[in-house]
VOPA-187296 format. One record per residue (C-alpha): y, x, z. Coordinates in Angstrom, 1 decimal, always signed. Example, Ala and Ser with C-alpha at 12.3 -4.5 7.8 and 13.67 -1.06 7.14 Angstrom:
% VOPA-187296
NODE   north    east      up
NODE    -4.5   +12.3    +7.8
NODE    -1.1   +13.7    +7.1
This chain:
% VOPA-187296
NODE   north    east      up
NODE   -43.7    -7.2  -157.4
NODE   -42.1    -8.6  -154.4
NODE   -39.1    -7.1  -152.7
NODE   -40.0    -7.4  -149.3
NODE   -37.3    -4.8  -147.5
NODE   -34.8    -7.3  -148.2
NODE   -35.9    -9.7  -146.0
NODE   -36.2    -6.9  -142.9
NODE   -37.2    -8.4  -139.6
NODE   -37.8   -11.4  -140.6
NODE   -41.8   -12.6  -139.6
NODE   -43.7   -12.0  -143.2
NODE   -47.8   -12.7  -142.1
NODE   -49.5   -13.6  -138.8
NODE   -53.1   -14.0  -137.9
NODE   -56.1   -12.4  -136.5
NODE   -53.9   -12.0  -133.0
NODE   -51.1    -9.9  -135.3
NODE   -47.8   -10.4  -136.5
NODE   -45.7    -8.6  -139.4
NODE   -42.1    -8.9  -140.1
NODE   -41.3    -7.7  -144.2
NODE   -40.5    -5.0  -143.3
NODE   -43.6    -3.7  -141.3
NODE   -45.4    -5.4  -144.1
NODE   -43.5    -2.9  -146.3
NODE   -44.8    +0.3  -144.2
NODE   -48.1    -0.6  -144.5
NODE   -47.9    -1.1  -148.4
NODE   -46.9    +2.5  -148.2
NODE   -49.8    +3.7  -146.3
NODE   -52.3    +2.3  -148.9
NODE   -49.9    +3.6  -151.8
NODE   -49.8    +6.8  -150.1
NODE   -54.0    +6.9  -151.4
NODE   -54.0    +5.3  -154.4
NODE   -52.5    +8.0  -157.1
NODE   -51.8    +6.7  -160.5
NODE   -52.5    +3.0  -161.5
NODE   -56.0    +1.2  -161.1
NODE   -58.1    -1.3  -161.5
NODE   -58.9    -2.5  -157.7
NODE   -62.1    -5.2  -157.2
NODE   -61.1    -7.3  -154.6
NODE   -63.2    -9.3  -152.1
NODE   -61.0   -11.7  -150.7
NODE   -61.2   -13.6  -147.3
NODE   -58.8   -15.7  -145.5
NODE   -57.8   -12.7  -143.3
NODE   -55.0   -10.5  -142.4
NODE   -56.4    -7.3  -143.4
NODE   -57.6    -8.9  -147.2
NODE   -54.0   -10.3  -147.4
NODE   -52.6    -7.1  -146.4
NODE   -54.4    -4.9  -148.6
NODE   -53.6    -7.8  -152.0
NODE   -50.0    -7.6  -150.9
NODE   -50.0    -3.9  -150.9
NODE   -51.8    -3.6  -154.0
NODE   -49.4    -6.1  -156.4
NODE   -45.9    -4.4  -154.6
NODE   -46.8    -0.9  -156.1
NODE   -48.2    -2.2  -159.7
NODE   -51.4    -1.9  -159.0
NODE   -53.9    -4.5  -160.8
NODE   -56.3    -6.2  -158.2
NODE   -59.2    -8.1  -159.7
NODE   -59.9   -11.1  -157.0
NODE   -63.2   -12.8  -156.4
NODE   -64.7   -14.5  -153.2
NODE   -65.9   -12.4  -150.6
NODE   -68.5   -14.4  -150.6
NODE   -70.5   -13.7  -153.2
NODE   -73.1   -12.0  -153.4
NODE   -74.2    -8.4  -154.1
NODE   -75.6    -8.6  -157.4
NODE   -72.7   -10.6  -158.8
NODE   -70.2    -8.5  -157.6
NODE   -72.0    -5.3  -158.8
NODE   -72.3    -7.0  -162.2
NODE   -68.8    -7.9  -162.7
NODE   -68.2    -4.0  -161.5
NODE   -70.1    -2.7  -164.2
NODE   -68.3    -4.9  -166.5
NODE   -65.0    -4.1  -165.9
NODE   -65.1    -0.4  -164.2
NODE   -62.8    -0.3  -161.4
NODE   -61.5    +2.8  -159.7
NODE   -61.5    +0.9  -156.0
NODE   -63.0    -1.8  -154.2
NODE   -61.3    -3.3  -151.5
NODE   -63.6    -5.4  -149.3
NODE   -64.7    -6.0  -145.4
NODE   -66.6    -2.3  -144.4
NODE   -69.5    -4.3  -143.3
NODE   -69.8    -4.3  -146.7
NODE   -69.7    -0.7  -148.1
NODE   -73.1    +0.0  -147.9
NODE   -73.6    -1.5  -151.3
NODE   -71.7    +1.0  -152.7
NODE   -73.7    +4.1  -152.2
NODE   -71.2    +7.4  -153.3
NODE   -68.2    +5.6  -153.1
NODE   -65.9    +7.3  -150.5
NODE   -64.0    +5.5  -148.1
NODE   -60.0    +6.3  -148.4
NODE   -58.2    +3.5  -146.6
NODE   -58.5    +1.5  -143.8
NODE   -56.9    -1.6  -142.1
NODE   -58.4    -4.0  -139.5
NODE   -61.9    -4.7  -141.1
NODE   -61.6    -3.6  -144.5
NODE   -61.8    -0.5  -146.3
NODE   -60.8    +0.8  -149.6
NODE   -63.7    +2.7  -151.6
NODE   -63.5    +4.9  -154.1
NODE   -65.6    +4.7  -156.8
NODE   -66.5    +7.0  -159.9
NODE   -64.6    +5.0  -162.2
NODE   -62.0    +6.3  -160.7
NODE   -61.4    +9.6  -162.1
NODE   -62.2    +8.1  -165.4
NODE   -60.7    +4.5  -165.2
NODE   -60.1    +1.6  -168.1
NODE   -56.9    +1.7  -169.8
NODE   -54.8    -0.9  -168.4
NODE   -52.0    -3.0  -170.5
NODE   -48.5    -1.8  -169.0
NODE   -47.6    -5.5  -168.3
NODE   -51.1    -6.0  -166.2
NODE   -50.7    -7.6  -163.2
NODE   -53.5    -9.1  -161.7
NODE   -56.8   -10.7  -162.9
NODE   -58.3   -13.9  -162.0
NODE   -61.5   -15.7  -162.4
NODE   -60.9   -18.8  -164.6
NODE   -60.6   -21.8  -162.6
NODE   -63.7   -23.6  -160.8
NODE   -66.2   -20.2  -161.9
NODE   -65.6   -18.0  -159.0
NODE   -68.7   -15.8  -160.2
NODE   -67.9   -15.9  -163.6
NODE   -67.1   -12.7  -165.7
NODE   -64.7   -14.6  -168.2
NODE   -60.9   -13.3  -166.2
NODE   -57.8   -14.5  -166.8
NODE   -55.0   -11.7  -167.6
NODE   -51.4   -12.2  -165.7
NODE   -48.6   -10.5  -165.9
NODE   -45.7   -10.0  -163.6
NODE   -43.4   -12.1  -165.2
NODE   -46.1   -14.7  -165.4
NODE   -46.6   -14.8  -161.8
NODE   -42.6   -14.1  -160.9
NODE   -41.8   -17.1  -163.3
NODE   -44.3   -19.5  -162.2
NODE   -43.4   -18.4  -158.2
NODE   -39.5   -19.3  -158.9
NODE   -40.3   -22.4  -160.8
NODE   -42.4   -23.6  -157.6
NODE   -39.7   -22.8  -155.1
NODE   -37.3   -24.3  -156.7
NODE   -38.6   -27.9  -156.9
NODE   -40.3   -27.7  -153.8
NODE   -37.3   -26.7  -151.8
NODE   -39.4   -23.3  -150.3
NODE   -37.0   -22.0  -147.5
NODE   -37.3   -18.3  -145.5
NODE   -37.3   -20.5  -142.8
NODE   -41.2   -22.4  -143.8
NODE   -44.3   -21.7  -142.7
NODE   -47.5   -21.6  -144.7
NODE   -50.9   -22.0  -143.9
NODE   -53.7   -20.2  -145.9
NODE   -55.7   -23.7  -146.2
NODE   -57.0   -22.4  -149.3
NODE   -58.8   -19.1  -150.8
NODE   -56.3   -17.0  -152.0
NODE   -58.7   -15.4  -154.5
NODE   -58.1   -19.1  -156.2
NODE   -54.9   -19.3  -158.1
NODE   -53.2   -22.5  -156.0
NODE   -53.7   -20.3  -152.7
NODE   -52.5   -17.6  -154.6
NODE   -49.9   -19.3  -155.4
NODE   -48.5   -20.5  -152.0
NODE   -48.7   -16.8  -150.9
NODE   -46.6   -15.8  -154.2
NODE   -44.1   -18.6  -153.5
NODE   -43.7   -17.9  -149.9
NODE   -43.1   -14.0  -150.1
NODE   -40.7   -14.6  -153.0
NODE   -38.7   -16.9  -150.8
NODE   -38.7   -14.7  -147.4
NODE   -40.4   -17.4  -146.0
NODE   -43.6   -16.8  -143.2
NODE   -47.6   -17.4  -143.9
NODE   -50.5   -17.8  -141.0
NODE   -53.4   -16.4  -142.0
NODE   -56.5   -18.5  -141.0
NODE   -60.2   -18.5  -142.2
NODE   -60.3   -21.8  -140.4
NODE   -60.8   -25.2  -142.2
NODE   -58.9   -29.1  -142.0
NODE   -62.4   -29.9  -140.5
NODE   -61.6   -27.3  -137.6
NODE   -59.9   -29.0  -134.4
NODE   -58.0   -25.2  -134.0
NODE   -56.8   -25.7  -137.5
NODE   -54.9   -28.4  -136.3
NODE   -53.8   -27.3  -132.5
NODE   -52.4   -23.5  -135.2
NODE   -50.4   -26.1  -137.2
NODE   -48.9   -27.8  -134.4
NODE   -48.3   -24.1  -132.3
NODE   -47.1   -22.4  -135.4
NODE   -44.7   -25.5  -136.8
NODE   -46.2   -25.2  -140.0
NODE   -43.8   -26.5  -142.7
NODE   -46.2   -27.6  -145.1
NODE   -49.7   -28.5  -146.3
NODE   -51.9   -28.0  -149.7
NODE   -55.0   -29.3  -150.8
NODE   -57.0   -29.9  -154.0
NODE   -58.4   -33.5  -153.8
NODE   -61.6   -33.0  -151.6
NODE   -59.0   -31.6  -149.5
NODE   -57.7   -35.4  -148.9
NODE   -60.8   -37.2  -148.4
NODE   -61.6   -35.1  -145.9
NODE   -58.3   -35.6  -144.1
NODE   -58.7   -39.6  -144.8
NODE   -62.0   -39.4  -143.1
NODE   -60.5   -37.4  -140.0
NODE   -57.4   -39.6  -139.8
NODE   -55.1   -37.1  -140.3
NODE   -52.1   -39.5  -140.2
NODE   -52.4   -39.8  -136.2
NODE   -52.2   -36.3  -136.1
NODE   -48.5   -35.4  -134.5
NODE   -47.0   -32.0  -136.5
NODE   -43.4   -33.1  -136.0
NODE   -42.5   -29.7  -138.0
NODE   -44.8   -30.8  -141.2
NODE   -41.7   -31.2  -143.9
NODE   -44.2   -31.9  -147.5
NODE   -47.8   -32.2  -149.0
NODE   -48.6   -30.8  -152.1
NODE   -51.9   -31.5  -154.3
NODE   -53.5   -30.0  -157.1
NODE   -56.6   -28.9  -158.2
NODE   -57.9   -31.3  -160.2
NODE   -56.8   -35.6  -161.0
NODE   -57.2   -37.4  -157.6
NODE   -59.2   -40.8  -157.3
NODE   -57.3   -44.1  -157.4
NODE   -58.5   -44.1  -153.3
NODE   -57.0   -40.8  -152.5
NODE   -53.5   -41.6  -154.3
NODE   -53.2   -45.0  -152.3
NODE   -54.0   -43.0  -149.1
NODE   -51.4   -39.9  -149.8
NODE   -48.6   -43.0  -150.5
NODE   -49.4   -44.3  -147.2
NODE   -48.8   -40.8  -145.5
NODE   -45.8   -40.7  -147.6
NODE   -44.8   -43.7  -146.3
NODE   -45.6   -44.1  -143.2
NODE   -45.0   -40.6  -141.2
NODE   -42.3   -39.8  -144.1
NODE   -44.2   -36.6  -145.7
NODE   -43.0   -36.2  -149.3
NODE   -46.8   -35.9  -151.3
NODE   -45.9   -33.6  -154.6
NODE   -48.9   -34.5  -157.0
NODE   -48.7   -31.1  -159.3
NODE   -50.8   -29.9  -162.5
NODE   -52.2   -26.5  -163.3
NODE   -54.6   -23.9  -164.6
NODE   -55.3   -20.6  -163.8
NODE   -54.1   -19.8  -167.3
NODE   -50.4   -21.0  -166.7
NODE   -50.5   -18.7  -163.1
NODE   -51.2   -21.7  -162.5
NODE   -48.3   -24.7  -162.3
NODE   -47.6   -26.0  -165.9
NODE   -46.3   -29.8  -164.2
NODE   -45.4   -31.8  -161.0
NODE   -44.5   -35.4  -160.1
NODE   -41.7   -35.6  -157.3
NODE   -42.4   -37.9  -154.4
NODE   -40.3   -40.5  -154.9
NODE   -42.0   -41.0  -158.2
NODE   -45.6   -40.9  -156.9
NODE   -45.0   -45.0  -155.5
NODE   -44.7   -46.4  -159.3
NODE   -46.3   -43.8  -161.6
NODE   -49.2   -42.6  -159.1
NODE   -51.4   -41.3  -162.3
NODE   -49.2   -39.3  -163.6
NODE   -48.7   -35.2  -163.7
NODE   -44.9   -36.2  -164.2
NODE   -43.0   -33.6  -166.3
NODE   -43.1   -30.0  -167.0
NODE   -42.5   -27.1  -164.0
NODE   -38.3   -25.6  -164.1
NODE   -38.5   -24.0  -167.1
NODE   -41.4   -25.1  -169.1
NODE   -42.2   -27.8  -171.7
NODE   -45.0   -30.0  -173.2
NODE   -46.0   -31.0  -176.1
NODE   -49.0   -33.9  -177.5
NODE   -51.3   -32.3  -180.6
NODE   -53.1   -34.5  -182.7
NODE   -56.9   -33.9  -183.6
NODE   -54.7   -32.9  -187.2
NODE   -52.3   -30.6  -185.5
NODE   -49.4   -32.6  -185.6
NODE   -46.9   -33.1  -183.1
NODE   -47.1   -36.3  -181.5
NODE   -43.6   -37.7  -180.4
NODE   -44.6   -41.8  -179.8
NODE   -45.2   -42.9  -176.4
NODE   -48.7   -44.2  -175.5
NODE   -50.6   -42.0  -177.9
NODE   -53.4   -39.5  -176.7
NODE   -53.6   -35.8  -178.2
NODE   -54.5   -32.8  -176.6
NODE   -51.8   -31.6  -173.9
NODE   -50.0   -28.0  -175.1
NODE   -47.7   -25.9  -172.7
NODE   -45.1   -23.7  -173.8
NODE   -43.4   -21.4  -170.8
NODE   -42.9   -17.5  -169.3
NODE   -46.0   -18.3  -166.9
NODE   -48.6   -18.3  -169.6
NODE   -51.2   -15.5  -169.1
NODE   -51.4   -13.1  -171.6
NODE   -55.0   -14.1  -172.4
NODE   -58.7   -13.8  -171.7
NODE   -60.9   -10.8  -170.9
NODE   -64.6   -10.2  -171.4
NODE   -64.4    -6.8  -170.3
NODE   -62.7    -3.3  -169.7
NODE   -62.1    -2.8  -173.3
NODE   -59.9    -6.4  -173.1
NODE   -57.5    -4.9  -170.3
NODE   -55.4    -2.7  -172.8
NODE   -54.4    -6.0  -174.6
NODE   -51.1    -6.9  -175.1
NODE   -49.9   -11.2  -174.7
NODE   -52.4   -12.8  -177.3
NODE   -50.8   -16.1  -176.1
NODE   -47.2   -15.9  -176.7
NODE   -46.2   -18.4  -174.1
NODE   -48.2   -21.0  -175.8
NODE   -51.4   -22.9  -173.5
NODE   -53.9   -25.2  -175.3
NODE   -55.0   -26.5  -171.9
NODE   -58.2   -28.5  -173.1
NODE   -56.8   -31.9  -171.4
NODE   -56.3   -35.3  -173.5
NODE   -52.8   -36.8  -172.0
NODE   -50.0   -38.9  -173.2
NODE   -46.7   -39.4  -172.7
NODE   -44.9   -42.8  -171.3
NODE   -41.4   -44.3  -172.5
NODE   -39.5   -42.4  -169.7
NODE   -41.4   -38.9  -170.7
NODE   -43.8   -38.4  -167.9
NODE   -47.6   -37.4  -168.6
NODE   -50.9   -38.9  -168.3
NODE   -54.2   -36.9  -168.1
NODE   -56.9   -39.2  -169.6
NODE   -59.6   -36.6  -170.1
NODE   -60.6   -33.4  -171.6
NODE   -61.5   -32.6  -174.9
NODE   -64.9   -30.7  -174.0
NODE   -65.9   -33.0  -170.9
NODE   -68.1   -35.3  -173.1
NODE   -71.5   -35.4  -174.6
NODE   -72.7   -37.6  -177.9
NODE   -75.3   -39.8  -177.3
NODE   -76.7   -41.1  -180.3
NODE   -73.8   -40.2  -182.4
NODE   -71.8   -41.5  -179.8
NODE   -68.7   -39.7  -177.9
NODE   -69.0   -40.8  -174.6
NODE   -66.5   -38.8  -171.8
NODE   -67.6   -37.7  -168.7
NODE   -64.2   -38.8  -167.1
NODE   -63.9   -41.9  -168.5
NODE   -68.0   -43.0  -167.1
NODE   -66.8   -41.3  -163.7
NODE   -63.9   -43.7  -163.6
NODE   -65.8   -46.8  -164.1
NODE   -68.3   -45.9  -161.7
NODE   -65.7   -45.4  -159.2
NODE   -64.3   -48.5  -159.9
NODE   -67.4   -50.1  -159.5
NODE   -68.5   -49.0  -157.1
NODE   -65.4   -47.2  -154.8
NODE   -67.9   -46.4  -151.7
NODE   -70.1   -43.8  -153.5
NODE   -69.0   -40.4  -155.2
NODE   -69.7   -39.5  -158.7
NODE   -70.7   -36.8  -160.8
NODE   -71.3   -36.7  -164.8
NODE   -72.8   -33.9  -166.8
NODE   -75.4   -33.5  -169.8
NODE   -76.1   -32.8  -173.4
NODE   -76.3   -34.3  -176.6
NODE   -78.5   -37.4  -176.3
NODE   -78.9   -36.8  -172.1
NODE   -76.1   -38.2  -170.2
NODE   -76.8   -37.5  -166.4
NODE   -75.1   -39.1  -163.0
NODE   -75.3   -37.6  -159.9
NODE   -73.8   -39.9  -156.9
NODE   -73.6   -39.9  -153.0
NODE   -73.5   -42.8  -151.1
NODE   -75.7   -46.0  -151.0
NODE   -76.1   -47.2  -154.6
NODE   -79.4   -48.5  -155.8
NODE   -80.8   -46.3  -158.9
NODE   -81.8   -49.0  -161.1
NODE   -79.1   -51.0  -160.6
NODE   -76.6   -48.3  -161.9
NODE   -78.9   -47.3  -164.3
NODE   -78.8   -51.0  -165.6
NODE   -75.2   -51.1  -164.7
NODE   -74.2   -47.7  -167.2
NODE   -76.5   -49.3  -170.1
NODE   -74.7   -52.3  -170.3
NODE   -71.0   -51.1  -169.8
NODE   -71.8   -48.0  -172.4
NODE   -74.2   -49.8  -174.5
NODE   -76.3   -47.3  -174.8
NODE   -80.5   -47.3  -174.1
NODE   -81.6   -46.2  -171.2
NODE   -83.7   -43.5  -172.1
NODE   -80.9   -41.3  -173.0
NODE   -79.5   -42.0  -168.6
NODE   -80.9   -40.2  -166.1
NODE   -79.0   -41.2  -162.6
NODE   -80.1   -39.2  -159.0
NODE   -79.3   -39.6  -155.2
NODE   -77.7   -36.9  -154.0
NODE   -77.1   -35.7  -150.3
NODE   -73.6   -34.2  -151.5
NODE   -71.9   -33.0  -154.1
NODE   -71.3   -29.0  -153.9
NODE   -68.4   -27.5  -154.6
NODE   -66.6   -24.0  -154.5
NODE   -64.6   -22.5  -152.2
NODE   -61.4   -23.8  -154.0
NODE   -62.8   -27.7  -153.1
NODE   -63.9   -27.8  -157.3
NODE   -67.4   -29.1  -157.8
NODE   -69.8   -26.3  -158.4
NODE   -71.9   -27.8  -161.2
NODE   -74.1   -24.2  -161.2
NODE   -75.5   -25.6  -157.7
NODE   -75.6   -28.9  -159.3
NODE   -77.7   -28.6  -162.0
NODE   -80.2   -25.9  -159.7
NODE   -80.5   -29.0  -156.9
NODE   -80.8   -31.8  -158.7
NODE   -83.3   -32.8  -161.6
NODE   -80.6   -33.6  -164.0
């Protein structure tokens, strides 16, 4: 997928006390080519590592289709999802391949090994445009993929260099998974561009995280918005990374709090902060609001991504062309996935999309034709006969009460709140039944210690609802 031989000497990856330039990246893509005869379907159990990166990398330049999960999930998910979906490899840390008794080692680099499993000799028929599969965003364990083609991922990889200005002469940092579409994306976006990555396992919350940004004159920084409150709470603006040229965010709409503070860095230490909006489904960018914008329209997605376009659906189809009015959010452009699978029978499939996304989201448009996300259409319950959105309650929480966190979730007639912080129960009990109207039998509100999330920063409401009595 990538050309990397063009780029020659030029540093490609370093981490794990190695460096590669394109082109030794390159000879080592051979190598694992060199054992992997025909095309396959290749599980993948992704860490933050050279070796994991390597071995994706390898995988994608000579067409074949890597499935990524976490690598660290556990046994009996990942053997599940194998069964599913029947894949001819598994690429994954050798500490590792003793849950895969039979399968027979084949390739090796650093910590990781490629196994061959049975499927192999009799694997899945794969669609000719297959690329890559992912998980759908904020279910790492789920078995619902998302199907991607190379033009997908080429599109949406061009699109992001282009308004973010990616140079070969940047420097990423792997702040995120890359088994999650926005890491993915940075490492798409920087290979395409000739540009270098550093490979870290480590974490904002990691003092060497910060002393590799500062030795390695890293260029630039992404984060989904837990990613921010941590660095608020660290005071990452007295941090000194004279080579830091932009922030990006996605991953979900960030609190009124966390846009004030990324303004500030903007202003203050003169880092452009590039709000963006995605899904996995749109590989994944579908919309971004430049910097200078971010100031007077600090809500908004802003426009469409270089080469795509919106549109606002009614609840009776129609197109919606008035500014101010809400309707479901609809994304037309050559980075939309070719569609869902379920399993192996679903990877023959052609594009059931057509370049056309529904993405779920409730936004509108404002006089000068940037976009609003106000909600989405499934994140509500009805209590009582009564719609009431899980966003919207999370907002006025948050506005009342800005020093706590919140989380909403339920079912018909049950709306539940989860919060951190130091909020009395009954009084935001009391406090939800007056602002909603609604009796307080159908509110249950709980203390919690924290709210967990995934390994992409997204809450994991599984752990949720399994800690809590919601």
């Amino acid at each position: 997928m990538f050309d990397l031989i063009q780029f020659g000497s030029q540093p490609c990856l370093e981490g794990d006390g190695q460096a590669y330039t394109y082109a030794e990246v390159q000879r080592e893509t051979e190598r694992m080519r060199a054992v992997l005869p025909g095309r396959h379907l290749v599980l993948c159990l992704c860490e933050n590592s050279l070796p994991s990166l390597l071995g994706y990398i390898s995988l994608v330049v000579h067409d074949q289709v890597p499935l990524l999960i976490e690598a660290s999930l556990q046994a009996p998910t990942v053997q599940a999802m194998a069964a599913l979906y029947r894949p001819g490899y598994v690429w994954l840390a050798e500490a590792r391949s003793a849950e895969w008794p039979g399968a027979t080692p084949v390739y090796r680099s650093g910590h990781y090994v490629l196994l061959k499993l049975a499927h192999a000799e009799a694997p899945p028929l794969l669609d000719a445009s297959l690329q890559l599969l992912l998980t759908t965003s904020g279910s790492t364990g789920s078995s619902k993929l998302v199907r991607l083609s190379r033009a997908n991922l080429l599109a949406n990889a061009a699109s992001i260099c282009t308004y973010l200005d990616i140079r070969a002469e940047d420097v990423a940092v792997t702040s995120l998974p890359f088994s999650y579409s926005f890491g993915l994306s940075i490492i798409h976006t920087h290979l395409l561009a000739g540009a270098s990555i550093q490979v870290t396992a480590l974490t904002p919350l990691n003092r060497q995280f910060w002393d590799l940004m500062q030795q390695r004159k890293v260029t630039s920084l992404s984060g989904v918005p837990y990613t921010y409150d941590m660095l608020k709470r660290i005071k990452f603006e007295r941090f000194d990374l004279p080579a830091l040229r932009y922030l990006t965010q996605a991953g979900g709409k960030m609190s009124a709090s966390g846009l004030t503070y990324l303004q500030r860095l903007s202003t203050e230490k003169a880092w452009p902060c590039i709000v963006m909006y995605g899904q996995t489904e749109a590989g994944p960018r579908m919309a971004y609001l430049p910097a200078a914008w971010l100031a007077h329209k600090p809500q908004s997605i802003g426009d469409a991504i270089p080469g795509g376009r919106f549109e606002l659906i009614d609840v009776d189809g129609k197109l919606i062309t008035a500014p101010h009015v809400p309707g479901e959010l609809v994304y037309y452009g050559p980075n939309v996935a070719l569609g869902y699978a379920t399993g192996a029978a679903d990877l023959v499939r052609g594009d059931d999309w057509g370049g056309r996304l529904s993405t779920g989201d409730v936004a509108y448009r404002d006089e000068e034709g940037c976009y609003y996300i106000s909600g989405r259409l499934k994140r509500f319950v009805k209590v009582f006969g009564n719609r009431v959105s899980f966003d919207e309650v999370e907002a006025l929480l948050q506005s009342a009460h800005p020093d706590c966190d919140f989380v909403c979730h339920g079912q018909d007639d049950r709306l539940c709140i989860a919060f951190v912080g130091a909020c009395d129960v009954q009084a935001l009990l009391a406090f939800v039944t007056r602002q909603l109207g609604l009796h307080r039998s159908a509110i249950h509100c709980e203390a919690i210690t924290e709210i967990p999330r995934l390994g992409n920063g997204k809450i994991d409401y599984t752990a949720l609802y399994s800690s809590t009595s919601l």
